[in-house]
VOGU-3710 file (C-alpha; in Angstrom, 3 decimals, decimal comma):
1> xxxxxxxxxx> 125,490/51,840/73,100  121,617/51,492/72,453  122,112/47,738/71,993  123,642/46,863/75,202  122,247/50,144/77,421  119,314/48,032/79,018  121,029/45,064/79,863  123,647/46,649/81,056  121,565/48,565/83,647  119,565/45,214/84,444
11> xxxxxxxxxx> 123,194/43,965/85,319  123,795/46,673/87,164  120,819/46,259/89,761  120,665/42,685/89,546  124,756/41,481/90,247  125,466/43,076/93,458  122,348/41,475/95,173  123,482/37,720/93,393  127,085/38,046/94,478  125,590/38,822/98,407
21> xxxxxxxxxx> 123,615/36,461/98,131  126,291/34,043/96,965  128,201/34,933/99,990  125,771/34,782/102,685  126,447/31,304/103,403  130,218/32,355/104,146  129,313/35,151/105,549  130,608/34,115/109,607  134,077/32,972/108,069  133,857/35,337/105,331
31> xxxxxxxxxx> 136,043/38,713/105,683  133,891/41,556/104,528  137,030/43,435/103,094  137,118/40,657/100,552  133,427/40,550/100,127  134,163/44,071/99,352  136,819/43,775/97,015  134,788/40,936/94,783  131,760/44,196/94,953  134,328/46,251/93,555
41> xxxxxxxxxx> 135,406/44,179/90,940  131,480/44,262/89,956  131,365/47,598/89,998  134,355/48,127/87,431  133,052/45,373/85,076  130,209/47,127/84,817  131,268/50,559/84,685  133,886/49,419/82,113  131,178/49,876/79,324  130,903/53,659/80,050
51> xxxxxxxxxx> 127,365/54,223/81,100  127,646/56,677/83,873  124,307/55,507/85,478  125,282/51,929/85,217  128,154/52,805/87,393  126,272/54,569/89,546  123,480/51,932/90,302  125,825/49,375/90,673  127,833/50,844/93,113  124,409/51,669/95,257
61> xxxxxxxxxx> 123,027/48,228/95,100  126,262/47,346/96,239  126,354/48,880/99,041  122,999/48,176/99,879  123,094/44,656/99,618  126,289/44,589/101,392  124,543/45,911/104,280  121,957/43,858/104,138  123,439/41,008/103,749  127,182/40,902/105,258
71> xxxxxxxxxx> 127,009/43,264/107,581  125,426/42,899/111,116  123,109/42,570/111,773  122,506/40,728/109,460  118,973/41,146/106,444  118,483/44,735/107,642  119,434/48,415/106,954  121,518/49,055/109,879  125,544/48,670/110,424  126,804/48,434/113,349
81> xxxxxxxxxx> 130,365/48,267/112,552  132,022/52,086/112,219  134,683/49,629/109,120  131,037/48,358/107,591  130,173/52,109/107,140  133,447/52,913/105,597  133,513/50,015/103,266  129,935/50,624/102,112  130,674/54,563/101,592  133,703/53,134/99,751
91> xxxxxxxxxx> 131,959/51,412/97,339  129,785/54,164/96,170  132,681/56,139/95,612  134,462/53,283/93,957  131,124/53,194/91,224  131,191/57,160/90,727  135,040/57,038/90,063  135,482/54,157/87,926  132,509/55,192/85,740  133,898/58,518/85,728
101> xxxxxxxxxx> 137,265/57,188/84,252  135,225/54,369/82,257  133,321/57,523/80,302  136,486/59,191/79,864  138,582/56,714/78,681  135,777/55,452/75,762  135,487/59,194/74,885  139,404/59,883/73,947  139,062/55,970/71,793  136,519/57,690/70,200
111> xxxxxxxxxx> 138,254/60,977/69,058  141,573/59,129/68,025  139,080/56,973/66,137  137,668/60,550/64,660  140,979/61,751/64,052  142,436/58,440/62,529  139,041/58,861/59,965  140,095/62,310/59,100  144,147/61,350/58,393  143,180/58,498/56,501
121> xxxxxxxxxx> 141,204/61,443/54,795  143,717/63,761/54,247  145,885/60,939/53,445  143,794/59,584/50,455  143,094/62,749/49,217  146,952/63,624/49,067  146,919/60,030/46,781  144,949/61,079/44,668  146,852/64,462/44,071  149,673/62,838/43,365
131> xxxxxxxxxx> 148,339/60,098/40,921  147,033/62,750/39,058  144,040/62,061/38,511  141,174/64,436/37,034  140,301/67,733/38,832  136,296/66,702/38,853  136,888/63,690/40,267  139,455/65,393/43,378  137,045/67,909/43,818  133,671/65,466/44,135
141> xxxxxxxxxx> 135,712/63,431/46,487  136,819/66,780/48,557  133,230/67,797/49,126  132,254/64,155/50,370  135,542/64,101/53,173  134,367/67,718/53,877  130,435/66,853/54,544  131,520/64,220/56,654  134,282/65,645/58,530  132,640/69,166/59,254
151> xxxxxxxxxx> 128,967/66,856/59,770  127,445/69,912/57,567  124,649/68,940/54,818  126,977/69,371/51,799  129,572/71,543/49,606  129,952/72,957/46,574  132,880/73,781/44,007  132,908/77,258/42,720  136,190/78,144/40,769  137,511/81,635/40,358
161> xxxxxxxxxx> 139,019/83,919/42,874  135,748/86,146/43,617  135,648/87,620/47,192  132,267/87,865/49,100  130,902/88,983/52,343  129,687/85,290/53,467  131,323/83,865/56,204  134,889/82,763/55,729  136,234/79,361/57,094  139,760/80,952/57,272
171> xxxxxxxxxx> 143,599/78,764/57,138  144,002/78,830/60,682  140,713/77,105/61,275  139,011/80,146/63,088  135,544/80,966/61,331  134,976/85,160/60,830  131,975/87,087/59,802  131,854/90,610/58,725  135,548/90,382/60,081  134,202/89,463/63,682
181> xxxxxxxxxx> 135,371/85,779/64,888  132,303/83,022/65,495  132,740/81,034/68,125  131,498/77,829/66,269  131,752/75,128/69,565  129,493/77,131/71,402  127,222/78,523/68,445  127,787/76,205/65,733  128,828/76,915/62,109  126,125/80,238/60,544
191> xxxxxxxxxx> 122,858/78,373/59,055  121,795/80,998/57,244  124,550/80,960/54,636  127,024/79,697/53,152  130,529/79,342/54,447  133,328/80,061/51,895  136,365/77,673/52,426  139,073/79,298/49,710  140,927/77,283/47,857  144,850/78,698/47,528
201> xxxxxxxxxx> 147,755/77,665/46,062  151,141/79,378/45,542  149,360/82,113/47,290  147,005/82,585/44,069  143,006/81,762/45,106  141,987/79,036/43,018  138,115/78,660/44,252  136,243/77,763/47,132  134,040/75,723/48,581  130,779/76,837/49,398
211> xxxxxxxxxx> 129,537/75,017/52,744  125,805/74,820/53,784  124,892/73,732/57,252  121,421/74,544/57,212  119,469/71,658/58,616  121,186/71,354/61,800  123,748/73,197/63,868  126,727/72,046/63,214  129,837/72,519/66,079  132,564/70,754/64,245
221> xxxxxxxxxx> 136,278/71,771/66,763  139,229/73,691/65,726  140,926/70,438/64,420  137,880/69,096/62,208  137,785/73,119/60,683  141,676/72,448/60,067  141,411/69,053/58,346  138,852/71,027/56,387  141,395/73,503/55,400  144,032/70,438/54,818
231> xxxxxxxxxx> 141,802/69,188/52,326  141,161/72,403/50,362  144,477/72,958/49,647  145,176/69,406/48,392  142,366/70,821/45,749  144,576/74,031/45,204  147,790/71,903/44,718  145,587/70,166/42,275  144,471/72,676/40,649  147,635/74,538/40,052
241> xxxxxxxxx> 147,959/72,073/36,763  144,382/72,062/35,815  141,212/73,168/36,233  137,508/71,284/36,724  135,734/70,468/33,724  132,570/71,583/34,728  131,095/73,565/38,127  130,537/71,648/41,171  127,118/72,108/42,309
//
């Protein structure tokens, strides 16, 4: 969004006054509904690229320029007409709306992009289960989907089915310490220790994965901690007909 952020916002400022402008020769034969509508459509192109303030400025310059220019009299402030007013009130709440929905509508293309990212996840990791191929190599690819997906510094692999008082990243996605639930969106995951992810299968523990999240606060939701879980237990399945050759550290 960087990239385009500034010239967006120039565009923003700068079209509303050009497509006035544009119209001011027409402006006696003109109909300022439709001078309104082609301000609208200005509005929504640039709101489309979800920058709330974008939206916003646009829709203020529209109306401002529309005064100034199309609406009498004419190159000043003031409206006489009690329609002008409307229309130019109209506008603005055409720019807060459509950016509103604009924002919105990029945000849920963004998490069914996320969630696509962690199927294809599951879904490779699932592949590799059933190709058989060697515990290690399941395991180092486990703690790379689980890094990324959770957005915590890293994991380790620690086999054997010893319980400890760390906090527990538990099946149903919740996180508990000390037997007390964390609420992770609001808090973020615990940074100063590790979180134990078990690794079950056939209800026997077969390890777990020991997750740091130490450099930053990490808030991963309820269905990143469950793709999490998804993935540890593709490990367990694995590991039901073989074990690691060496620890995971």
């Amino acid at each position: 969004m960087e990239s385009y952020r500034n010239p967006v916002l120039a565009a923003s400022l700068l079209a509303p006054p050009a497509v006035c402008a544009l119209l001011t020769p027409f402006r006696d034969s003109f109909d300022n509904a439709n001078a309104a509508l082609l301000l609208a459509v200005v509005i929504v192109a640039v709101a489309a690229f979800g920058i709330r303030l974008a939206g916003v400025l646009a829709a203020v310059s529209s109306a401002v320029w529309f005064d100034f220019f199309l609406t009498v009299p004419y190159n000043t402030f003031t409206i006489d007409s009690r329609d002008d007013v409307e229309t130019t009130i109209l506008l603005v709440l055409i720019g807060v709306v459509v950016s509103e929905i604009a924002i919105w509508g990029r945000r849920q293309q963004a998490r069914a992009s996320r969630h696509r990212g962690y199927l294809d996840g599951v879904i490779t990791t699932s592949q590799a289960v059933a190709t058989g191929g060697s515990a290690d190599d399941l395991i180092d690819h486990v703690r790379a989907e689980l890094t990324a997906v959770l957005g915590i510094d890293g994991a380790k692999f620690v086999a054997g089915d010893k319980q400890t008082s760390a906090p527990q990243l538990n099946a149903d996605g919740t996180v508990t310490r000390g037997g007390h639930l964390l609420k992770v969106e609001r808090d973020g995951l615990p940074t100063n220790a590790e979180i134990e992810l078990s690794v079950h299968h056939a209800g026997a523990t077969r390890g777990r994965f020991l997750l740091t999240a130490a450099a930053r606060i990490a808030r991963p939701d309820i269905e990143q901690r469950l793709v999490a879980v998804a993935l540890a237990d593709q490990v367990g399945a694995a590991l039901s007909t073989q074990e690691p050759l060496h620890p995971h550290l």
